[in-house]
KOLTIZA-446609 format. One record per residue (C-alpha): residue in three letters; x, y, z. Coordinates in nm, 3 decimals. Example, Ala and Ser with C-alpha at 12.3 -4.5 7.8 and 13.67 -1.06 7.14 Angstrom:
! residues 2
ALA:1.230:-0.450:0.780 .
SER:1.367:-0.106:0.714 .
END
This chain:
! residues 287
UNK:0.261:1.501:-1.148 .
UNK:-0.078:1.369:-0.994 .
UNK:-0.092:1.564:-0.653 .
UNK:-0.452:1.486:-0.528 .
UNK:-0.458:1.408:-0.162 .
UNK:-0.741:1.190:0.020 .
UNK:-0.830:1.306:0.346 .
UNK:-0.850:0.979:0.637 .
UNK:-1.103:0.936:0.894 .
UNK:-0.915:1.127:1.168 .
UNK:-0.856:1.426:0.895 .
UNK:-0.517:1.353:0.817 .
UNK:-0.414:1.385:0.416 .
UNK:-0.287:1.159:0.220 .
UNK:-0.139:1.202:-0.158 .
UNK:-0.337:0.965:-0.336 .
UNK:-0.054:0.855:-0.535 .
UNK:0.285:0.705:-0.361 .
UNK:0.593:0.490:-0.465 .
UNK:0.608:0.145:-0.356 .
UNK:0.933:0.005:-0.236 .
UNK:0.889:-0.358:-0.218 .
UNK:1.224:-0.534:-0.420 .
UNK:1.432:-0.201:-0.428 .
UNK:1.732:-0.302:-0.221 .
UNK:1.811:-0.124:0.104 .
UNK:2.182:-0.027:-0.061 .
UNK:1.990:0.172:-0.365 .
UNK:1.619:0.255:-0.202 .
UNK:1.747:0.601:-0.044 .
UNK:1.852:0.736:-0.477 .
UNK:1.484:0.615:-0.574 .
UNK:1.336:0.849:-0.273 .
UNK:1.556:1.088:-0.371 .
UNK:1.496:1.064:-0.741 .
UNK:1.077:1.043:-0.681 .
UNK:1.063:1.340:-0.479 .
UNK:1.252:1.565:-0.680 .
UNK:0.991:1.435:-0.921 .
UNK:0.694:1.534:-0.695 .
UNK:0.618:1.206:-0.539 .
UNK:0.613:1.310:-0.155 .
UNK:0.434:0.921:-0.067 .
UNK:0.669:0.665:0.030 .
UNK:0.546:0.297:0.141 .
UNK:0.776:0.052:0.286 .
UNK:0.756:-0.213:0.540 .
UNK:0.948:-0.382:0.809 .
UNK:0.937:-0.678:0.559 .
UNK:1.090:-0.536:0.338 .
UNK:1.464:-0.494:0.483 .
UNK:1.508:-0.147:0.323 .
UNK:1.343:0.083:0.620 .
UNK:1.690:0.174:0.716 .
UNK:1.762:0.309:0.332 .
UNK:1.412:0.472:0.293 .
UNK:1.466:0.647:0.642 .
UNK:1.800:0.815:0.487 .
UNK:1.658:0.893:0.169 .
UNK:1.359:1.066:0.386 .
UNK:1.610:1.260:0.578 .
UNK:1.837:1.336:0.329 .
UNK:1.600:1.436:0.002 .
UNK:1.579:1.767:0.115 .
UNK:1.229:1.808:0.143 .
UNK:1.091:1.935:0.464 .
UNK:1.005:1.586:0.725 .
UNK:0.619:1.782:0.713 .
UNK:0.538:1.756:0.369 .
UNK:0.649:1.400:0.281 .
UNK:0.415:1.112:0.406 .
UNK:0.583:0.795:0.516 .
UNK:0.475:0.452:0.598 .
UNK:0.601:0.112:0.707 .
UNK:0.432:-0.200:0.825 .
UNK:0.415:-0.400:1.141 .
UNK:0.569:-0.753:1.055 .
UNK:0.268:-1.019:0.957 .
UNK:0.403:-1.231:1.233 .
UNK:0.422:-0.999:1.493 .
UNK:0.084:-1.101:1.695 .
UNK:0.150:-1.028:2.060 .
UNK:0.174:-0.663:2.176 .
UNK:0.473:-0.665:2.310 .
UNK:0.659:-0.793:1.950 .
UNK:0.450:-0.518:1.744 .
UNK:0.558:-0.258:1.986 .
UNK:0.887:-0.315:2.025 .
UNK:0.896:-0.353:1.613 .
UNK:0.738:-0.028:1.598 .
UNK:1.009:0.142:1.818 .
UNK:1.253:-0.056:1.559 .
UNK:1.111:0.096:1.291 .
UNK:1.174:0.447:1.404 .
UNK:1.505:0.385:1.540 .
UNK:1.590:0.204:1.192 .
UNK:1.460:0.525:1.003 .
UNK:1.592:0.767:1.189 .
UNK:1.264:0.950:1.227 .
UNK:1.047:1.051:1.558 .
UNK:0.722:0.972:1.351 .
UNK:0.568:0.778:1.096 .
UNK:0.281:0.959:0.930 .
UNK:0.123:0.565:0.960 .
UNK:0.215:0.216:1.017 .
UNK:-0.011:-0.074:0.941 .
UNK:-0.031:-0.447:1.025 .
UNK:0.132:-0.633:0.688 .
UNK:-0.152:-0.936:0.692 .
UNK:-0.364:-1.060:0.928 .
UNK:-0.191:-1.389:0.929 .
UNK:0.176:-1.502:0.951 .
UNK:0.304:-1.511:0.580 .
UNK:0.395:-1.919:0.621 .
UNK:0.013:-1.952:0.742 .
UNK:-0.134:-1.721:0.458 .
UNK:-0.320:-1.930:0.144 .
UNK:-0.292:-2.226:0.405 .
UNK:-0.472:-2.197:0.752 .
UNK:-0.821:-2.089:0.852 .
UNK:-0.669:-1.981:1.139 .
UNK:-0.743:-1.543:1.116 .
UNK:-0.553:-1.479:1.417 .
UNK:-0.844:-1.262:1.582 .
UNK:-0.621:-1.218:1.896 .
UNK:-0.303:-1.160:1.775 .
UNK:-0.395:-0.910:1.517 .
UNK:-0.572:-0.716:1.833 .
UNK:-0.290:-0.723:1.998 .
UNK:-0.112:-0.572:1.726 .
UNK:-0.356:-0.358:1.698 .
UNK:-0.353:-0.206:2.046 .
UNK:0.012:-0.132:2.001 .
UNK:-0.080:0.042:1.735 .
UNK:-0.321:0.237:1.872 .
UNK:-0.100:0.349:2.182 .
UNK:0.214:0.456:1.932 .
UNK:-0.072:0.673:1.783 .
UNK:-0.163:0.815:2.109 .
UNK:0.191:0.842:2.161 .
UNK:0.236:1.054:1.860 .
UNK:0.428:0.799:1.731 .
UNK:0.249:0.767:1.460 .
UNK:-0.012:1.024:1.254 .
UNK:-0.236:0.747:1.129 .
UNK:-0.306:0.337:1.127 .
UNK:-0.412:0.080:0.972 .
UNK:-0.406:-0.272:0.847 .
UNK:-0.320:-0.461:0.466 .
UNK:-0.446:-0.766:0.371 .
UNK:-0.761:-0.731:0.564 .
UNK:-1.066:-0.938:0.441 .
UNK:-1.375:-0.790:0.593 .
UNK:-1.424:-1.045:0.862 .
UNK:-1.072:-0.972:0.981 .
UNK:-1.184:-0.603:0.988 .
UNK:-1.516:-0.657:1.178 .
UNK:-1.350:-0.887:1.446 .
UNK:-1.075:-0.613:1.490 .
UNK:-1.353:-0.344:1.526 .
UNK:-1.557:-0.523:1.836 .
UNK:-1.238:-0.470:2.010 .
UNK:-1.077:-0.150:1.856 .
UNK:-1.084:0.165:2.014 .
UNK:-0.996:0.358:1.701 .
UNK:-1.087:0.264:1.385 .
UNK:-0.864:0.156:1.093 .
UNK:-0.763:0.448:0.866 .
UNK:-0.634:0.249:0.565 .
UNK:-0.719:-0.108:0.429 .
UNK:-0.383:-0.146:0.189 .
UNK:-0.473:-0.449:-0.062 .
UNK:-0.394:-0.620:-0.333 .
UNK:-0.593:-0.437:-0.633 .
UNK:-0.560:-0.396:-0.996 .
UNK:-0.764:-0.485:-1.295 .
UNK:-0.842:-0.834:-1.326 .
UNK:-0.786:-0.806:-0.966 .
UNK:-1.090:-0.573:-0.817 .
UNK:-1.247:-0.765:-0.486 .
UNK:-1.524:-0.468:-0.527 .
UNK:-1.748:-0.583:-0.209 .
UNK:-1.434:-0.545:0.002 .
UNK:-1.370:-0.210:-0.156 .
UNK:-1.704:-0.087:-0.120 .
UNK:-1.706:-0.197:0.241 .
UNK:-1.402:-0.017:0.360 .
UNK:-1.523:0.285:0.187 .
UNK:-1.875:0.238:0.295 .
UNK:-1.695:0.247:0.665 .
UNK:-1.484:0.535:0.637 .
UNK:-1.158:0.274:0.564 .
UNK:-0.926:0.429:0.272 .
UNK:-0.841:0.170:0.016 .
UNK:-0.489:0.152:-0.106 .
UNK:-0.390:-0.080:-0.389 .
UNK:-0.046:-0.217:-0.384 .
UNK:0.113:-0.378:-0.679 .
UNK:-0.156:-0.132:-0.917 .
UNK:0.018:-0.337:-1.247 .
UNK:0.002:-0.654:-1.126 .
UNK:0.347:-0.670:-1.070 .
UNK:0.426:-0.612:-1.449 .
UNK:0.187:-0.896:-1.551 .
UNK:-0.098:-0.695:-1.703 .
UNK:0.102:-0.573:-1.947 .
UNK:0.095:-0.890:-2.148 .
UNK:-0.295:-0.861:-2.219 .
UNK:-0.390:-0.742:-2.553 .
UNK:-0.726:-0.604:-2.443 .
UNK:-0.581:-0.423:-2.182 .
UNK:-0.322:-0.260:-2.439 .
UNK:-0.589:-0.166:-2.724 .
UNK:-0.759:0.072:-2.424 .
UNK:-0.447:0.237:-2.326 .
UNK:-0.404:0.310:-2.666 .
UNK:-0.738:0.482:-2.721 .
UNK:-0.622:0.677:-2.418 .
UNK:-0.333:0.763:-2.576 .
UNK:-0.126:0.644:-2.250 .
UNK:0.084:0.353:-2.162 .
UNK:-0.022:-0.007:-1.967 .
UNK:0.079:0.088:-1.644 .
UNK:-0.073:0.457:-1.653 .
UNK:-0.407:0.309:-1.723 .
UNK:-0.388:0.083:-1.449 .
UNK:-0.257:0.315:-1.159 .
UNK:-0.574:0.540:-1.309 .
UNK:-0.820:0.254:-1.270 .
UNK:-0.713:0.242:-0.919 .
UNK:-0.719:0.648:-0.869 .
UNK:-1.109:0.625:-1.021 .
UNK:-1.225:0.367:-0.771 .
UNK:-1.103:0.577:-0.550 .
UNK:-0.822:0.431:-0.390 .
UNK:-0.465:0.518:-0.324 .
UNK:-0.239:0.382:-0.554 .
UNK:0.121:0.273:-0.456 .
UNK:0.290:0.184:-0.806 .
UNK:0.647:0.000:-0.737 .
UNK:0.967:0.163:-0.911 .
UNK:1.335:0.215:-0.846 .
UNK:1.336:0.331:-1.207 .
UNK:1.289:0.741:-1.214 .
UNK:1.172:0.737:-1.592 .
UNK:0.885:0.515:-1.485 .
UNK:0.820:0.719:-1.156 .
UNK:0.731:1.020:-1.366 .
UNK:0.542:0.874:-1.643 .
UNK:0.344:0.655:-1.349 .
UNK:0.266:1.001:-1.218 .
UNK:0.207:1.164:-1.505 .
UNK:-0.212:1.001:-1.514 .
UNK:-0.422:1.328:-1.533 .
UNK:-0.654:1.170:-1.797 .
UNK:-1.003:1.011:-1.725 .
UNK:-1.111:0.706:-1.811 .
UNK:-1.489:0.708:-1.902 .
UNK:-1.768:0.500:-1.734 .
UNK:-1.828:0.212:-1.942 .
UNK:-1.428:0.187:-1.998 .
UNK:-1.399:0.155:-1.611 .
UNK:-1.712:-0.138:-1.562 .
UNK:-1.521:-0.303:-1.825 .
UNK:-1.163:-0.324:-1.630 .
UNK:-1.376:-0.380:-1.290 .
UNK:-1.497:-0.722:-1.451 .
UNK:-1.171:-0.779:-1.681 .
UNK:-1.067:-1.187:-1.643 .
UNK:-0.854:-1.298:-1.391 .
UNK:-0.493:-1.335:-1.531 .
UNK:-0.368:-1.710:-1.503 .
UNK:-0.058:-1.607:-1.318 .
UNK:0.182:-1.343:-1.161 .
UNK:0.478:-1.522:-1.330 .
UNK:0.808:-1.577:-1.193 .
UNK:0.645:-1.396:-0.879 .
UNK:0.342:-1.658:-0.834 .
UNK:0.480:-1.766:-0.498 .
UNK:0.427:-1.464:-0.310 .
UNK:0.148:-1.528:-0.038 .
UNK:-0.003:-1.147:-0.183 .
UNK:-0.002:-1.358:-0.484 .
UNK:-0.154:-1.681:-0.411 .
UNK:0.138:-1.847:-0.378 .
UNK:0.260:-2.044:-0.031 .
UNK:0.575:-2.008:0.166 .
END
């Protein structure tokens, strides 16, 4: 099990390497926290979006692992833009849980997910709202830690003229053929932790050739050299499974992948498509 922990601007730890619970259905989500942290995982990700807080927050309570060493998240719904709305959804999330903390909360996008792919419009305001709420459930002790997904880094600088605290986490969409290095570089330059959702493409990277020929020199599968990649930039890595056979071998990534291996998957072609899933605003796709 890959137990490294990154350490966030306000010296809070992370583990590096977390199970993402977008598409596991509220009914079953509280088994797969169950199941991943008797494996080791003690990372969950979820998201008010997602309609499964309330199962997450049970399988949290109930995986009997002390509330201290597991670190949870959730996100502030993209179209909450007032303060008001992304406090009173923060409060929700809690009360949905079951928990008095979160050990972070982040906005979802800095647009609406009907706008995203389709407006100019960044909602500078709204996400500062958002933000502020943030900040004051962290002051609260509400919440351990902050941050935002989805970010580009003009979103990030207009947030900052106004922020009082600084973002801990930039959560994107990162993978090879999928590396937007100068916004990487940025956040880290800045003291933002990167964290890469949907680390195998949501499945689709595991119909490139190229991509299957290195894992093989590596001696590991597809997805294990991905959610690596994303580990050796330096970035936390949220790899989505209700399936506990996958959770351990996505865990199981204490290999290294050299140097020139790792310029090559930075630059690796853009797939064509996310498949059956190309509709997704994360994706490219418009609601």
């Amino acid at each position: 099990m890959y137990t490294n922990k990154i350490t966030l601007n306000n010296g809070v730890t992370i583990p590096q390497l977390g199970l993402g619970t977008w598409f596991i259905d509220d009914a079953v989500v509280a088994d797969a926290v169950k199941a991943a942290t008797e494996i080791g995982y003690r990372h969950i990700d979820t998201a008010q979006a997602y309609g499964n807080e309330r199962g997450v927050g049970e399988g949290v309570r109930n995986c009997g692992i002390p509330r201290e060493e597991l670190f949870v998240v959730s996100k502030v719904a993209a179209e909450h833009k007032t303060y008001e709305e992304a406090m009173n959804g923060i409060n929700k999330t809690l009360e949905t849980m079951g928990l008095d903390y979160l050990d972070m909360m982040i906005i979802h996008s800095p647009q609406p997910w009907v706008k995203v792919n389709q407006s100019e419009d960044r909602y500078v305001e709204g996400n500062r709202a958002a933000w502020k709420a943030l900040e004051d459930a962290y002051k609260a002790g509400k919440l351990k830690a902050i941050g935002i997904s989805n970010f580009q880094i003009g979103d990030i600088e207009s947030l900052m003229e106004t922020a009082e605290i600084k973002p801990m986490v930039n959560q994107i969409l990162l993978h090879i053929s999928n590396t937007p290095l100068e916004l990487v570089e940025y956040c880290q330059k800045n003291g933002i932790a990167v964290e890469a959702y949907s680390p195998i493409a949501h499945g689709e990277i595991l119909n490139q050739p190229q991509i299957k020929e290195m894992a093989d020199k590596y001696g590991v599968s597809v997805p294990q050299l991905c959610i690596r990649y994303t580990l050796q930039l330096g970035a936390i890595s949220l790899p989505k499974t209700g399936n506990p056979a996958h959770m351990k071998t996505n865990a199981d990534v204490d290999f290294e992948i050299s140097a020139e291996d790792m310029e090559v998957l930075k630059h690796f072609k853009k797939i064509e498509s996310y498949g059956a899933n190309s509709g997704f605003p994360v994706y490219g796709g418009r609601l």
